[in-house]
C-alpha positions in Angstrom: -73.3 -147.5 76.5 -75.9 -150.3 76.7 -79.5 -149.0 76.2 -81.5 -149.6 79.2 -84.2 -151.6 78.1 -81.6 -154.5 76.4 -80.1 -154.0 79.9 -83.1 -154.9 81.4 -83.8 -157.5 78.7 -80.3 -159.2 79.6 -80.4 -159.0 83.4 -84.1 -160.9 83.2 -83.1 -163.5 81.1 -80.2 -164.6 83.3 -81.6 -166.5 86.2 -83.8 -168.8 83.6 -81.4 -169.3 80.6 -77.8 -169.6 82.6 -77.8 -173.1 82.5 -78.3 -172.9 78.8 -75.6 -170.3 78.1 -73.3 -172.6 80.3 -74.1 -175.3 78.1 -73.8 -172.9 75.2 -70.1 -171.6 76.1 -68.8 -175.1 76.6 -69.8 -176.4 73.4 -67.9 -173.6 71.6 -65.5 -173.6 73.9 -64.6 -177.9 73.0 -65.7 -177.0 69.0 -63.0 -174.4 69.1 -60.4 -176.8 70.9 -61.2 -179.3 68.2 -60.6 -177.0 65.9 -57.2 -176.0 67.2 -56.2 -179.3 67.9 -57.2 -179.9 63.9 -54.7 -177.2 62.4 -52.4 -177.9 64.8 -52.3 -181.7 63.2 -52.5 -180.2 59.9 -49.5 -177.8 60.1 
C-alpha cells in the first residue's frame, strides 16, 4: 500500500516532469539494448 502523501507527491509531479521521465525511460531503454546487443556479440 502506497502511503498517501508519496501518492500525492507522485500524482503532482506527473504533469511537469512526464516529458523528463519519457526522456528518462528511453535512454535506459537504448542503454539496455546496447547492452544486450553487447553480450549478444560477446557470446
Amino acid at each position: 500500500m502506497v502511503k498517501p502523501a508519496v501518492q500525492e507527491a507522485m500524482s503532482a509531479a506527473v504533469p511537469l516532469g512526464y516529458e523528463e521521465m519519457l526522456t528518462e525511460l528511453e535512454a535506459i531503454v537504448a542503454d539496455a539494448e546496447a547492452r544486450l546487443a553487447e553480450e549478444e556479440a560477446a557470446a
